[in-house]
DRENDOSE-115010 format. One line per 8 residues: for each residue x negated, y, z negated of N, C-alpha, C, O. Coordinates in nm, 4 decimals, always signed. Each point is the difference from the previous one (the first is absolute). Layout:
# residues N
X,Y,Z,X,Y,Z,X,Y,Z,X,Y,Z ~ ...
END
This chain:
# residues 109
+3.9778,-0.3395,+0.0044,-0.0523,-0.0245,-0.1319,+0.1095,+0.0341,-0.0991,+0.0262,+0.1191,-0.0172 ~ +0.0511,-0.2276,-0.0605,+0.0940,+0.0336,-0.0493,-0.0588,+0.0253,-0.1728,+0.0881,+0.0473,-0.0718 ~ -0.1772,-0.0645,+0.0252,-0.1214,-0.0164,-0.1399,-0.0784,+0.1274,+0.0115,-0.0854,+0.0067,+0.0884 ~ +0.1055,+0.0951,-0.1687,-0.1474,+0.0686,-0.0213,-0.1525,-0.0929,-0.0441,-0.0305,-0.0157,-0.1182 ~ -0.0231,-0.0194,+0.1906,-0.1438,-0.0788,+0.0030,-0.1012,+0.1515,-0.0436,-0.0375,+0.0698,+0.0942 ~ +0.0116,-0.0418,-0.1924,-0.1534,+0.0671,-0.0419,-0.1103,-0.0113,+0.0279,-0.0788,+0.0935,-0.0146 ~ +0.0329,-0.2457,+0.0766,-0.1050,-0.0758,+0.0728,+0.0137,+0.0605,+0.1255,-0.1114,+0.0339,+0.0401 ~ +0.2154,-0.0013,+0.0522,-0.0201,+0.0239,+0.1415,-0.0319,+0.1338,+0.0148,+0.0587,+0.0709,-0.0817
-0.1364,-0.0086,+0.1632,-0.0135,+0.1096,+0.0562,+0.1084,+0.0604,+0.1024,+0.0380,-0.0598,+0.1007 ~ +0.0072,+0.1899,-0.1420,+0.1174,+0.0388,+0.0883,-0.0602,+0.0804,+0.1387,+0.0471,+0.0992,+0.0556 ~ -0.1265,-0.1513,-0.0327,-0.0648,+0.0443,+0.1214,-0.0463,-0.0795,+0.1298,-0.0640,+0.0203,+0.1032 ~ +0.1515,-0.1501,-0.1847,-0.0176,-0.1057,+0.0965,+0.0447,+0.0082,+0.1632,+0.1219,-0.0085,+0.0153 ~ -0.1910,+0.0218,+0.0937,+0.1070,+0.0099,+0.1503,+0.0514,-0.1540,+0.0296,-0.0519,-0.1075,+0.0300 ~ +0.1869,+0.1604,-0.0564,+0.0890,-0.1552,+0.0166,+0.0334,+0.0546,+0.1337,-0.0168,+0.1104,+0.0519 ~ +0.0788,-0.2420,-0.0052,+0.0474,-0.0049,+0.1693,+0.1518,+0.0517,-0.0089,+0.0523,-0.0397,-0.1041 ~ +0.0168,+0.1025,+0.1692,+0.1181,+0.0489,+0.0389,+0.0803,-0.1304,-0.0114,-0.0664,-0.0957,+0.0397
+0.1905,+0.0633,-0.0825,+0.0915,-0.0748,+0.0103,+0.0264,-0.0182,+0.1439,+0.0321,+0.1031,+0.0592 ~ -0.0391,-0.2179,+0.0138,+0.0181,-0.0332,+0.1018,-0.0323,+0.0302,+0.1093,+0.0602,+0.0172,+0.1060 ~ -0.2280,-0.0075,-0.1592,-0.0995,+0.0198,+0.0942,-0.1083,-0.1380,-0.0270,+0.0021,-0.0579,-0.1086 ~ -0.1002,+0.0122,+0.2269,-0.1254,-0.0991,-0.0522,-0.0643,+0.0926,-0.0547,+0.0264,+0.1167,+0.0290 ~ -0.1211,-0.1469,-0.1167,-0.1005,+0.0882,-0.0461,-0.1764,-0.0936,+0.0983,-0.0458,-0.1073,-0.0395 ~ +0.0019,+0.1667,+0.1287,-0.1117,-0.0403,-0.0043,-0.1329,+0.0961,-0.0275,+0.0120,+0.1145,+0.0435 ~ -0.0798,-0.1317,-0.0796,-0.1514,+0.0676,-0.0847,-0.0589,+0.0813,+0.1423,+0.0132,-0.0538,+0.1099 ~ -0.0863,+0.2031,-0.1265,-0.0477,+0.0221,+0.1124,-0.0997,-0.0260,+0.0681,-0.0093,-0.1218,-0.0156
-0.0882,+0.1580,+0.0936,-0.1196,-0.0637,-0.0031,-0.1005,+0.1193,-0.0220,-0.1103,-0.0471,+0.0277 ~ +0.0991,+0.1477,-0.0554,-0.1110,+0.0983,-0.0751,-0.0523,+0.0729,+0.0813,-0.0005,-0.0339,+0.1184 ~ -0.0490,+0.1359,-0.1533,-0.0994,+0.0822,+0.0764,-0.1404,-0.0357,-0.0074,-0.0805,+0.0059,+0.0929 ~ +0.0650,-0.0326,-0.1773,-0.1423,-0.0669,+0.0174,+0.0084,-0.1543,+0.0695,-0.0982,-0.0208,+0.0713 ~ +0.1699,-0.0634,-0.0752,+0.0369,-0.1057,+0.0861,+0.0140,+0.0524,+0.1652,-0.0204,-0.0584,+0.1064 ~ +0.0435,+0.1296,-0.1237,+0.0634,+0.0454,+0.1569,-0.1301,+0.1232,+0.0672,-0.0321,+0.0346,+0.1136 ~ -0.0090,-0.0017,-0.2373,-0.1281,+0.0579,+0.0692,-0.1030,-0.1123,+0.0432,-0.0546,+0.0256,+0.1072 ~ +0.0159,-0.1449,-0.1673,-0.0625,-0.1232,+0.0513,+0.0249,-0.0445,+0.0701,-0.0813,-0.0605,+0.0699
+0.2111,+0.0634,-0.0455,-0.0029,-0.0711,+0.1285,-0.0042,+0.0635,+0.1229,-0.0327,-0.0608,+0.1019 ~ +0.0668,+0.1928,-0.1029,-0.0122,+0.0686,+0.1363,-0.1991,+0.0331,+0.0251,-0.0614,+0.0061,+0.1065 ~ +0.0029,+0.0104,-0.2629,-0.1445,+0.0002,+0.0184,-0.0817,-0.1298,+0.0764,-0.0972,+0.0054,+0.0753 ~ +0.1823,-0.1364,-0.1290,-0.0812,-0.1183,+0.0409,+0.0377,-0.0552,+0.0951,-0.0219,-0.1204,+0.0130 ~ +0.0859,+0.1881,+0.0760,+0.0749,-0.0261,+0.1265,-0.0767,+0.0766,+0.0759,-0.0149,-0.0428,+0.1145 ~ -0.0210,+0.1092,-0.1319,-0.0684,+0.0801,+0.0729,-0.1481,+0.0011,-0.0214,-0.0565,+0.0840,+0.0702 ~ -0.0099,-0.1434,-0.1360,-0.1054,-0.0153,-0.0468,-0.0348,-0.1352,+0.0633,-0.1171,-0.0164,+0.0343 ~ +0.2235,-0.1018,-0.0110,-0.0071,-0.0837,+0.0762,+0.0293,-0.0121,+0.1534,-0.0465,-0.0868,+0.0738
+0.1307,+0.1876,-0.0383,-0.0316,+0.0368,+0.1761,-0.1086,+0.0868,+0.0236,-0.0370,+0.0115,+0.1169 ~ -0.0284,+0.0594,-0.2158,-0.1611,+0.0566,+0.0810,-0.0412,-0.1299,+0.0028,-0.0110,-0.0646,+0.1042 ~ -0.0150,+0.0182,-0.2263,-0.1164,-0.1605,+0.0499,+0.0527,-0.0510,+0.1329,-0.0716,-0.0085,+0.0998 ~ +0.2058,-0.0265,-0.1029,+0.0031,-0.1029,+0.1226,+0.0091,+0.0529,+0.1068,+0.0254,-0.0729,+0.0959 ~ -0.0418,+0.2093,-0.0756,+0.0205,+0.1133,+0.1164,-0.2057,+0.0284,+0.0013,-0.0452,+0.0691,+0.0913 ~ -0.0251,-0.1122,-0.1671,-0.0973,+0.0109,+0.0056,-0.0486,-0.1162,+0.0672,-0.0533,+0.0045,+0.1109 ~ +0.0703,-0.1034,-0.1739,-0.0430,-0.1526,+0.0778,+0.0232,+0.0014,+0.1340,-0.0906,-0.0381,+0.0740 ~ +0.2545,+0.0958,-0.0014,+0.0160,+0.0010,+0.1124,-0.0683,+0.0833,+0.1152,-0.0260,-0.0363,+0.1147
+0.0030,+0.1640,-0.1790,-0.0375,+0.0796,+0.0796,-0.1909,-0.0807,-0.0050,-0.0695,+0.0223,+0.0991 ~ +0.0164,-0.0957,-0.1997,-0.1008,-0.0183,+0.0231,-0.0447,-0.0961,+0.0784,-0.1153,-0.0007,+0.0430 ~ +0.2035,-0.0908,-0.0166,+0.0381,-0.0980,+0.1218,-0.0325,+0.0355,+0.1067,-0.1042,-0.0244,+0.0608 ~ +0.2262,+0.1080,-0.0198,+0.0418,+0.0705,+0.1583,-0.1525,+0.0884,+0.0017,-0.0776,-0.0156,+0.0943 ~ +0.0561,+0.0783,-0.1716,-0.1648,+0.0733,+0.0291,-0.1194,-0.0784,+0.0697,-0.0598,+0.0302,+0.1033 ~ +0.0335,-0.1861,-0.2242,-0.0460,-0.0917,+0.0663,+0.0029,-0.0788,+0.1470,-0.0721,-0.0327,+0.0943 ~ +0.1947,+0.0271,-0.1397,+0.0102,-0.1529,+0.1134,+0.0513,+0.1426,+0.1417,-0.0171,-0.0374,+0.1160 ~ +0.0508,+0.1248,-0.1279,+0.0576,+0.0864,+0.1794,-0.0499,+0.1426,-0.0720,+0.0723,+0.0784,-0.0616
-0.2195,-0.0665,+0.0869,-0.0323,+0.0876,-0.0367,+0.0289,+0.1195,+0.0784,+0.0030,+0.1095,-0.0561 ~ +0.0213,-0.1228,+0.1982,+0.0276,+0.0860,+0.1048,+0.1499,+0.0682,-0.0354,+0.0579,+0.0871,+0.0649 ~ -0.0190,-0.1456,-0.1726,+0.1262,+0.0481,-0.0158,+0.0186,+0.1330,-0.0415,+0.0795,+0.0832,+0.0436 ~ -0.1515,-0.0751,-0.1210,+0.0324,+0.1402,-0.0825,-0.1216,+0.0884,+0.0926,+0.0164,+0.1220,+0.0016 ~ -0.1060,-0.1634,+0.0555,-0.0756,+0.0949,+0.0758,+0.0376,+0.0748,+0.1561,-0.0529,+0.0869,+0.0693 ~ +0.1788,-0.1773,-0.0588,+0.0712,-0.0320,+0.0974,+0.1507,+0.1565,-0.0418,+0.0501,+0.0827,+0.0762 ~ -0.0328,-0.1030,-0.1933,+0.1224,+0.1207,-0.0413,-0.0763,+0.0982,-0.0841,+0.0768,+0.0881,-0.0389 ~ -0.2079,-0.0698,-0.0061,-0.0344,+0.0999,-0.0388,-0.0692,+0.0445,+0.1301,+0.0287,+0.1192,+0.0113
-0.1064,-0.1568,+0.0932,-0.0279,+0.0416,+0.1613,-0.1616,+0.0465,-0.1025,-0.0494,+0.1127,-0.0025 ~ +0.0125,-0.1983,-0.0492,-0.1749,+0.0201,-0.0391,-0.0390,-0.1397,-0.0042,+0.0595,-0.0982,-0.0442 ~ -0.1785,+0.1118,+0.1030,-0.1338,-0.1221,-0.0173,-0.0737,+0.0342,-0.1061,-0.0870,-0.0822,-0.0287 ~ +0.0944,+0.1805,-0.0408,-0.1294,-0.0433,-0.1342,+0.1158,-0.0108,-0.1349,-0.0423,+0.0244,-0.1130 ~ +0.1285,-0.0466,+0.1249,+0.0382,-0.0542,-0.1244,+0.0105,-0.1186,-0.0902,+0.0494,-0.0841,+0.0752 ~ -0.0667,+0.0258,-0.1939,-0.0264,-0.1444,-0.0329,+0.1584,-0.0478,+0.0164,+0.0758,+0.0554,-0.0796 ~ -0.0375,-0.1152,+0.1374,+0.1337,-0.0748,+0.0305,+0.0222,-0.1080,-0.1459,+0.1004,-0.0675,+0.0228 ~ -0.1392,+0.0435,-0.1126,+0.0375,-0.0327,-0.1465,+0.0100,+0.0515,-0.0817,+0.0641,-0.0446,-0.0952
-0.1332,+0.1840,+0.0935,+0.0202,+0.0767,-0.0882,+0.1347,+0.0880,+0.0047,+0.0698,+0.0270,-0.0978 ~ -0.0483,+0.0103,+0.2240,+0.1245,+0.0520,+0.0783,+0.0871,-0.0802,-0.0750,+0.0683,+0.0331,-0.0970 ~ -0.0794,-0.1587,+0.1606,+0.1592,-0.1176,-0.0068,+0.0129,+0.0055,-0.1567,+0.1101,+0.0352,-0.0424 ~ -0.2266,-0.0712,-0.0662,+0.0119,-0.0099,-0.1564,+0.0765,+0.1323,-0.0143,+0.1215,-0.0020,-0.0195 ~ -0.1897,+0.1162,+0.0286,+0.0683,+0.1290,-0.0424,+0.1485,+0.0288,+0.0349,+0.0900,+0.0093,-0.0835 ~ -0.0740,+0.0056,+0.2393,+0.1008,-0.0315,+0.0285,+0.1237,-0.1249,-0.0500,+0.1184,+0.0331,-0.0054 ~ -0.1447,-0.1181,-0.0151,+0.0470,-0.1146,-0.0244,+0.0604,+0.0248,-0.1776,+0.1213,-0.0034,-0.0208 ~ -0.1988,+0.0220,-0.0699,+0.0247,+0.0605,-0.1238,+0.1201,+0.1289,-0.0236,+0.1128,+0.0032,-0.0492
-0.2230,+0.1181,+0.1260,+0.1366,+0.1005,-0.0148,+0.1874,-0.0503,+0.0826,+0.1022,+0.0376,-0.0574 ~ -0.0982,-0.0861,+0.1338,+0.0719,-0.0382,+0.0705,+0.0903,-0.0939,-0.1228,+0.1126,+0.0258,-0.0426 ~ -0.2090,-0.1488,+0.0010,+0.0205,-0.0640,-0.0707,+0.0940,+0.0142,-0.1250,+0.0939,-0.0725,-0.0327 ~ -0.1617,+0.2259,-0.0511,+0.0345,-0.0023,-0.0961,+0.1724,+0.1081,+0.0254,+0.1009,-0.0098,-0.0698 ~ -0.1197,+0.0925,+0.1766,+0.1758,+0.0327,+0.0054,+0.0540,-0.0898,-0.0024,+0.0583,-0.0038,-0.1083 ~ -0.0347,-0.0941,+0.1735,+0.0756,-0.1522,+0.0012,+0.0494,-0.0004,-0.0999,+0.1106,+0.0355,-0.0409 ~ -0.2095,-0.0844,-0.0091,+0.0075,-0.0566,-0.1417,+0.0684,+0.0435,-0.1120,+0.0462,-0.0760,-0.0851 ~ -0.0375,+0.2162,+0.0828,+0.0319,+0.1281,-0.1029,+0.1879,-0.0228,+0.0976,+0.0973,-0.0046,-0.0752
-0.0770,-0.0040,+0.1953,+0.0852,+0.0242,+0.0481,+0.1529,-0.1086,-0.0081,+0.1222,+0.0148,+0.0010 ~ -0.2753,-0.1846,-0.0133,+0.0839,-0.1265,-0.1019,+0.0293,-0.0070,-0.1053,+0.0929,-0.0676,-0.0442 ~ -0.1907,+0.1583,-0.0357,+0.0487,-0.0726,-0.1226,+0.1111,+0.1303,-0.0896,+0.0378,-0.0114,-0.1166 ~ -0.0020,+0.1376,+0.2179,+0.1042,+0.0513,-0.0215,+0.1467,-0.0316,+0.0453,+0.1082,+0.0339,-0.0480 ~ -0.1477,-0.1251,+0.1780,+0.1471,-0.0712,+0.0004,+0.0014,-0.1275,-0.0904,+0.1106,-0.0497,-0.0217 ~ -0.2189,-0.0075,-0.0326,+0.0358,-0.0584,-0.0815,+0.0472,+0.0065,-0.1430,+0.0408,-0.0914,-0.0716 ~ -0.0566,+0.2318,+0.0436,+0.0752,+0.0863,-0.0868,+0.1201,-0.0003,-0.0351,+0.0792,-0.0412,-0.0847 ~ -0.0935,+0.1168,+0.2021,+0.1315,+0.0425,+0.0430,+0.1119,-0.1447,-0.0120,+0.1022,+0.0217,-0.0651
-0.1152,-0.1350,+0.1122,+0.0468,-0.1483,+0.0291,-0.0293,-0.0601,-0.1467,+0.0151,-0.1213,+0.0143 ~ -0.0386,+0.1389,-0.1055,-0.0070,-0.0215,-0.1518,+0.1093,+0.0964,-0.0639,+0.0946,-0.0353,-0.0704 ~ -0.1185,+0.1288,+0.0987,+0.0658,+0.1183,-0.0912,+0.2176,+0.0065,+0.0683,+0.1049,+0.0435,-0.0475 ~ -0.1417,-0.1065,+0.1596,+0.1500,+0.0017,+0.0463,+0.0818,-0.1132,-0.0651,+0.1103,+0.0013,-0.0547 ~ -0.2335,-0.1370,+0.0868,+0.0977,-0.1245,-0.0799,+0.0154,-0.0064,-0.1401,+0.0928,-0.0483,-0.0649 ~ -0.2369,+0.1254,+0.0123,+0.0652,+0.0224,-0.1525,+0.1139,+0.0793,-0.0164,+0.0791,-0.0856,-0.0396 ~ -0.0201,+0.1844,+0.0426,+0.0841,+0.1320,-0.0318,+0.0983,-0.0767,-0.0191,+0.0155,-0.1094,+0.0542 ~ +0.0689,+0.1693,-0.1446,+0.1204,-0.0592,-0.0654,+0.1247,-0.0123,+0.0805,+0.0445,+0.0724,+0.0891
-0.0021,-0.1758,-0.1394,+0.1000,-0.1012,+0.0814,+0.1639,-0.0045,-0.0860,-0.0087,-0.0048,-0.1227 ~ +0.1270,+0.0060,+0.1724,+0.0729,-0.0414,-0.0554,-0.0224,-0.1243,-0.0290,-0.0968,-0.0515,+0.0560 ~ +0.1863,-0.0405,-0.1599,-0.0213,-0.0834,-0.0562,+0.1115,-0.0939,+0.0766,+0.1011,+0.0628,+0.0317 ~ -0.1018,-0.1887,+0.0001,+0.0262,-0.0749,+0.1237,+0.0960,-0.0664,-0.1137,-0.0545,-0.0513,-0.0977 ~ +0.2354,+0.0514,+0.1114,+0.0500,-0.0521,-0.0818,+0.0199,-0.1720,+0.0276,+0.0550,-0.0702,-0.0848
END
């Protein structure tokens, strides 16, 4: 800035000389997505496990070694908690895989 400008704020964060500047992606951005990642592998960890309950019910009665248990309720429950580590576990590498390609770059002459 070779002009004193009175209009600009001197608090502006400019980018380093001969660096890219790219924008970050937030904590609250990045808290959504590790929430709705995980909020979307319980569901689909729920659907599955409610499947396998259904359709091979002997399955889970078969690795818990009991006959009076409901084999859908098992697989849903199971299937959810299971589900939702996943999920919490994707959408931190997908974090993580955002936050690397953003970070600042020399500038490609």
């Amino acid at each position: 800035m070779d002009t004193l400008n009175p209009y600009e704020s001197s608090q502006v964060a400019r980018p380093q000389a001969g660096f890219a500047y790219t924008p970050g992606i937030g904590i609250g951005r990045g808290f959504l997505i590790v929430v709705l990642s995980g909020m979307a592998g319980a569901f689909l960890g729920l659907l599955a496990g409610g499947v396998i309950g259904s359709l091979a019910p002997d399955y889970y009665r078969a690795v818990f070694n009991s006959d009076s248990l409901n084999p859908v309720q098992v697989g849903c429950g199971l299937g959810a908690t299971q589900g939702f580590g996943v999920g919490l576990a994707v959408g931190c590498v997908v974090l993580l895989a955002v936050a690397i390609s953003r970070r600042r770059r020399p500038l490609e002459a």
